[in-house]
C-alpha positions as CSV (number, residue, x, y, z in Angstrom):
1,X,123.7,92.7,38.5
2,X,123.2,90.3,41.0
3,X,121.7,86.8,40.1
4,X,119.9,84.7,42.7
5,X,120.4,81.1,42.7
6,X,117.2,79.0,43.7
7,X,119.2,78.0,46.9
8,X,119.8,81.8,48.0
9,X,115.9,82.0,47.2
10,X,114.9,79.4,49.5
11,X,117.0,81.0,52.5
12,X,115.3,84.1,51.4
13,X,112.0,82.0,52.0
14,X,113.0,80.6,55.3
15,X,114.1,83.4,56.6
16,X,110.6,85.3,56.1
17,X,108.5,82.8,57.8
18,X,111.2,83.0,60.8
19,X,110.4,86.4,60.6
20,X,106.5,85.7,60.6
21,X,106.7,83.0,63.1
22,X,108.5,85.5,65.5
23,X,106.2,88.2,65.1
24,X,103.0,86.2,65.7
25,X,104.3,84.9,68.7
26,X,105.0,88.1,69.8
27,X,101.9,89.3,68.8
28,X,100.4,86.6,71.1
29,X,102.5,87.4,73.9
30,X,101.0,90.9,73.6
31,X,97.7,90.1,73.3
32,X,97.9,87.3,76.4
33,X,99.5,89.7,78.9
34,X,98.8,93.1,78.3
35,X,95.5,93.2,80.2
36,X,97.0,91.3,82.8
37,X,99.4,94.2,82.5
38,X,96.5,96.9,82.4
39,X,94.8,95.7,85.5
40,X,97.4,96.3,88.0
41,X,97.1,99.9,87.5
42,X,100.4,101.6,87.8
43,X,100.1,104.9,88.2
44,X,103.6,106.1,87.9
45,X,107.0,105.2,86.4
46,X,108.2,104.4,89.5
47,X,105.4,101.8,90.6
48,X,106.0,99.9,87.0
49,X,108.6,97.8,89.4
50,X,107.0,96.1,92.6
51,X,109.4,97.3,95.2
52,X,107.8,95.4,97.8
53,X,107.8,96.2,101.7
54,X,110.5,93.6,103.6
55,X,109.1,93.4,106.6
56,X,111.6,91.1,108.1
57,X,114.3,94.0,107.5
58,X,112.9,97.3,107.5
59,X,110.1,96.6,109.9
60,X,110.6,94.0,112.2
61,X,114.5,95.1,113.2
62,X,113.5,98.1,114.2
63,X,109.7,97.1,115.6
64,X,110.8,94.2,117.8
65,X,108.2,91.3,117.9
66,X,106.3,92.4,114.7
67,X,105.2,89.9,112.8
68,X,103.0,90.0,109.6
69,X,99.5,89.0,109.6
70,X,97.2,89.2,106.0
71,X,93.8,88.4,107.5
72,X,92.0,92.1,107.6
73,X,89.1,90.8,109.1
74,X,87.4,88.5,111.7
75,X,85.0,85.3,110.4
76,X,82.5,83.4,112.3
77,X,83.8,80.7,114.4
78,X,85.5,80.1,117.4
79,X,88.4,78.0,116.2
80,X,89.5,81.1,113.8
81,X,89.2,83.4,117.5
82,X,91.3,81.2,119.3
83,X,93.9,80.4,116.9
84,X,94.9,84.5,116.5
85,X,94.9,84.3,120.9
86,X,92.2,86.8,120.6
87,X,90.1,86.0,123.3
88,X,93.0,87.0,125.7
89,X,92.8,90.6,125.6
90,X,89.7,92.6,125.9
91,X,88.8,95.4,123.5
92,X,90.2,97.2,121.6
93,X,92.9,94.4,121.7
94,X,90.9,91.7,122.1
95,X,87.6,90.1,122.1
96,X,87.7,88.8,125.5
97,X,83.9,88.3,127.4
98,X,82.5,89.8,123.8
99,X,82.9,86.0,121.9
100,X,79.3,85.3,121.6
101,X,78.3,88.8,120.7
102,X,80.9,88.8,118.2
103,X,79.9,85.8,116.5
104,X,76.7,87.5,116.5
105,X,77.6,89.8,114.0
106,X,80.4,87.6,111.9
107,X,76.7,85.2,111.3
108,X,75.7,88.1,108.8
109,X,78.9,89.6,107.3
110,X,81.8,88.6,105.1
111,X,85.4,88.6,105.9
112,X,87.1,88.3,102.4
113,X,88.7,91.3,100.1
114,X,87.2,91.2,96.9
115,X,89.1,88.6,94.8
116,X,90.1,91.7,91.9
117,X,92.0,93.3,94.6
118,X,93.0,90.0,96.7
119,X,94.7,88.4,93.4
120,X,96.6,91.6,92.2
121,X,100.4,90.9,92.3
122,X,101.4,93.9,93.4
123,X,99.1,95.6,96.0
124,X,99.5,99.3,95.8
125,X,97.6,100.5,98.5
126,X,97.3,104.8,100.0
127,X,95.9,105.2,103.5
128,X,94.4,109.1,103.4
129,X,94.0,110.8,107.0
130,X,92.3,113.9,107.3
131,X,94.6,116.1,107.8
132,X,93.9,120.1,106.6
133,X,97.7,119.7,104.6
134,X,95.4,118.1,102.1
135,X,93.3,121.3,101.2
136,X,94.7,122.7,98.1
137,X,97.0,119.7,97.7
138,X,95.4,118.8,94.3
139,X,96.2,115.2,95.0
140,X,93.1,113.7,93.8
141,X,93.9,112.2,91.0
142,X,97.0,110.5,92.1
143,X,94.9,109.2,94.8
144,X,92.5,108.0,92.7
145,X,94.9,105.6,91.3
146,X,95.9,102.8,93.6
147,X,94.6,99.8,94.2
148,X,93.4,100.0,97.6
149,X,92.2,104.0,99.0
150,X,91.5,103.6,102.6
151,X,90.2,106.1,104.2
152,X,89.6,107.4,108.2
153,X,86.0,107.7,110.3
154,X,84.0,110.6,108.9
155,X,86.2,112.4,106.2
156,X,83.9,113.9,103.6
157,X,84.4,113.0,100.1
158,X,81.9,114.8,98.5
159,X,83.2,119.1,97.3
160,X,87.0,117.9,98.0
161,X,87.2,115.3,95.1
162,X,90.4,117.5,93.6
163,X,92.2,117.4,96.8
164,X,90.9,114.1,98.4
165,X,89.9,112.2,95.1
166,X,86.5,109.8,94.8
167,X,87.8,106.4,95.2
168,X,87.5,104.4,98.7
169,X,88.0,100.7,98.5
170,X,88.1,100.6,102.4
171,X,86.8,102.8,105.2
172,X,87.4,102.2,109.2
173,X,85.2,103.7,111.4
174,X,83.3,103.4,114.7
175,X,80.3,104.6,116.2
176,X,80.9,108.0,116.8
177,X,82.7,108.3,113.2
178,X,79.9,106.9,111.3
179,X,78.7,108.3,107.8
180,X,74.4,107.5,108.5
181,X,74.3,107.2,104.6
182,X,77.4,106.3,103.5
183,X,76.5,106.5,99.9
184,X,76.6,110.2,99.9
185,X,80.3,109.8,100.3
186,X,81.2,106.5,99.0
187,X,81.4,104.2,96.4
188,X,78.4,101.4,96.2
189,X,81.5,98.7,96.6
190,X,83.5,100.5,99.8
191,X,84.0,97.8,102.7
192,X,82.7,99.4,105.9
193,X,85.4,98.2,107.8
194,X,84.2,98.7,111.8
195,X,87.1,99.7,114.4
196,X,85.2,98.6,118.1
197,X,87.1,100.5,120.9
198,X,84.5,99.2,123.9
199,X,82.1,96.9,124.5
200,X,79.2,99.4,123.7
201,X,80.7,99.8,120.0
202,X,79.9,96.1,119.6
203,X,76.3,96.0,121.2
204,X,75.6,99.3,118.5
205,X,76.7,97.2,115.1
206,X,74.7,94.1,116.5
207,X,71.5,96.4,116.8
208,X,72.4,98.1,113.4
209,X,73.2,94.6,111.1
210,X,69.9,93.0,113.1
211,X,67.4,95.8,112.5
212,X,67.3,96.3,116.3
213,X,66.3,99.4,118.0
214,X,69.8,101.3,118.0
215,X,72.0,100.9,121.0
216,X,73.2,104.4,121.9
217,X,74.4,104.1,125.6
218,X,78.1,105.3,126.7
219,X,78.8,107.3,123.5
220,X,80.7,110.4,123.8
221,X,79.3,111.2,120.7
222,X,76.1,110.2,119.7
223,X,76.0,107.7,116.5
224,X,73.9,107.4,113.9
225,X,70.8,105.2,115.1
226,X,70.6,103.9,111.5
227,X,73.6,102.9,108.9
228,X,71.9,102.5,105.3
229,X,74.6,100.2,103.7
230,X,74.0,96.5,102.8
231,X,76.0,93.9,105.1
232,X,77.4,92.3,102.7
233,X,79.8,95.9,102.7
234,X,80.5,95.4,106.9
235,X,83.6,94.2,107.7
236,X,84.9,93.4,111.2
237,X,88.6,94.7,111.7
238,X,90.8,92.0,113.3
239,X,92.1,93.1,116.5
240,X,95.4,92.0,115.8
241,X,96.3,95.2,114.3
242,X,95.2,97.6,117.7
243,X,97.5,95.3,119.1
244,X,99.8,95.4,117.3
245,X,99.7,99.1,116.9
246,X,99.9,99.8,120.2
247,X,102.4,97.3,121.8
248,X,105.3,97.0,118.9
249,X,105.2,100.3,117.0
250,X,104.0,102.6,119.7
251,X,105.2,101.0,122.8
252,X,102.5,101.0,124.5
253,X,101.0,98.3,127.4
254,X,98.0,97.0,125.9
255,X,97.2,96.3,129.6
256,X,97.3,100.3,130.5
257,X,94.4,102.4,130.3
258,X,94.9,105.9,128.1
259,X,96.4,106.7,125.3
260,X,95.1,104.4,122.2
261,X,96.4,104.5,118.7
262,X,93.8,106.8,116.8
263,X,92.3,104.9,113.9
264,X,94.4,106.7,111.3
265,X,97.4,105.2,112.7
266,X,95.5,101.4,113.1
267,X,94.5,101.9,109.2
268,X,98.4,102.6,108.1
269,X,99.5,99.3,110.4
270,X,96.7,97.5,109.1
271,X,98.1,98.5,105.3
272,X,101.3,97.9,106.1
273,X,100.2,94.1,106.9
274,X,98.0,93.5,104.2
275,X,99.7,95.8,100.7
276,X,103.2,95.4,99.3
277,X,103.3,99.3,98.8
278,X,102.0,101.8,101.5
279,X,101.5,105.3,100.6
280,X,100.6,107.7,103.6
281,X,98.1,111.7,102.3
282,X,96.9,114.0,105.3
283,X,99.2,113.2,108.0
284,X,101.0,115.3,110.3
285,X,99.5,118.3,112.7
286,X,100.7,121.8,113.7
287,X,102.4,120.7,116.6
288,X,103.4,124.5,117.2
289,X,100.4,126.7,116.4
290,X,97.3,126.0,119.2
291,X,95.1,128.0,116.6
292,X,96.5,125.6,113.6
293,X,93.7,124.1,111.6
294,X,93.9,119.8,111.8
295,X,91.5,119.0,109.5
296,X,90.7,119.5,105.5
297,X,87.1,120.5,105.9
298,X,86.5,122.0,109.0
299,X,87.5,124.7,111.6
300,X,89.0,122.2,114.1
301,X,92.4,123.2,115.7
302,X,95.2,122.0,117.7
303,X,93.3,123.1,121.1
304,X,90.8,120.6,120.4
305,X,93.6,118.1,120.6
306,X,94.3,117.8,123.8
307,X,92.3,115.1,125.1
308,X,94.1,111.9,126.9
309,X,93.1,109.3,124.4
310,X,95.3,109.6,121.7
311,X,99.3,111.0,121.5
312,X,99.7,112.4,118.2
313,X,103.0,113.6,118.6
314,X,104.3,110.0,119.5
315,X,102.6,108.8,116.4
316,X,103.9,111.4,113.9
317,X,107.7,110.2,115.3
318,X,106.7,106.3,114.6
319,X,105.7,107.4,111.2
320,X,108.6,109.4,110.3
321,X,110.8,106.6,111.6
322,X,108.8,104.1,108.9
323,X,109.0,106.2,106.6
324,X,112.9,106.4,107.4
325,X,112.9,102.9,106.7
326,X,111.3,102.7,103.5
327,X,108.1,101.3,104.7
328,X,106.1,103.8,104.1
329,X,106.2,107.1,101.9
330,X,104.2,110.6,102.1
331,X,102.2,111.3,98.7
332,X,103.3,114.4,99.2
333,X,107.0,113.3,98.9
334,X,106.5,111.6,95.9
């Protein structure tokens, strides 16, 4: 039998409280960081590592002249218009002859992201369209899980939460597009972010945020004459983005009448500025079936499509190309 000696007893000692010492420390490693951990909200294996977007290589190479820009939204004051050459271009690429009216507006609402989402490390952000490939999709529940759900004009929420999910951190919209009660849709905390294509768009959300008599001139669809939402939920959408949109990922003259990116296409460059990962639901159309339905919940189809202001078809290539690239992915893909 084996006889300890009192100096095998005191390693026996030592070694226990290095073996207590470690384990409290990890213990308060744990306890420190794990809802830190929590709060970013991965939602899969795969988003446990930030594989963040480099826009320098898979953007901008291929996107000539792109260049990334974090501020979402427009703030009151003329230094902050001229510094982003906004007052160079008129709408919807500028806010050239609209200053004062503008400021207007940026007297009464914010232009900051709420700080939980603003301070997350890794910005997981999905941009949802309202395509009809989301019926049936059951993608709700994935949706539900990022950070940021942005989500386009008018697309219902409510009787599609399995396919569509409930969660909407951001919605861009313009007249024509507007929800009148948005809380039938939305959560109480979704930024109404407001997408102006002309100058009458403007004049209607200066009547709407001052109690006004609605302006409802020049619409080819007539807006809601009231928008029951507090302000501190409007948001003003930086041109930058239409501009951007337009000249470096579409190709387009910003100077040229006609085709305009449609605002599902300005919400996924807007993401791609703002998030470190951009996930794309409810895009794509049936290019090759005039009867094909285009949206989740309603009877629309391709025939309705064929209007001057937007090219769809040119958009779908640009967002197969990014997603080429790694900039973007499809939920459905995933």
């Amino acid at each position: 039998m084996r006889i300890l000696t009192p100096k095998m007893s005191l390693t026996s000692v030592t070694n226990k409280k290095k073996i207590f010492f470690a384990v409290a420390f990890i213990t308060m490693l744990v306890i420190t960081f794990f809802p830190k951990l929590k709060d970013t909200n991965w939602h899969t294996e795969e988003m446990k590592v930030c594989h963040k977007v480099d826009w320098g290589k898979s953007i901008s190479l291929e996107f000539t002249n792109s260049s990334r820009n974090s501020e979402l939204f427009l703030k009151s004051g003329n230094t902050h218009l001229k510094k982003q050459n906004l007052s160079i271009l008129q709408l919807p690429y500028g806010i050239k002859g609209n200053e004062v009216l503008i400021n207007k507006i940026l007297d009464l609402i914010p232009a900051d992201m709420p700080k939980s989402i603003h301070r997350l490390p890794c910005k997981t952000c999905v941009v949802i369209g309202n395509g009809y490939i989301l019926k049936n999709s059951s993608l709700g529940a994935k949706i539900n899980t990022y950070d940021v759900v942005i989500r386009i004009n008018n697309g219902p929420i409510r009787g599609f939460e399995k396919d569509v999910g409930n969660k909407t951190t951001l919605r861009l919209f313009y007249p024509e597009s507007a929800i009148a009660n948005p809380s039938r849709e939305d959560n109480l905390d979704t930024l109404h972010v407001f997408v102006p294509f002309k100058v009458g768009d403007i004049q209607w959300l200066k009547t709407i945020l001052y109690h006004e008599p609605a302006f409802l001139q020049g619409f080819w669809k007539l807006p809601p004459s009231v928008f029951r939402t507090n302000s501190s939920n409007f948001r003003l959408l930086n041109p930058y983005y239409m501009h951007q949109a337009a000249k470096d990922f579409l190709k387009l003259s910003p100077l040229q009448r006609g085709h305009q990116p449609t605002t599902g296409f300005l919400a996924i460059i807007m993401a791609l500025n703002y998030c470190d990962q951009v996930h794309i639901a409810g895009f794509g159309y049936p290019f090759n079936d005039l009867n094909g339905l285009i949206h989740y919940y309603d009877q629309r189809n391709m025939k309705t499509m064929s209007g001057p202001e937007h090219n769809v078809g040119h958009e779908d290539v640009c967002l197969r190309r990014l997603a080429h690239l790694g900039a973007i992915k499809y939920l459905t893909d995933l």
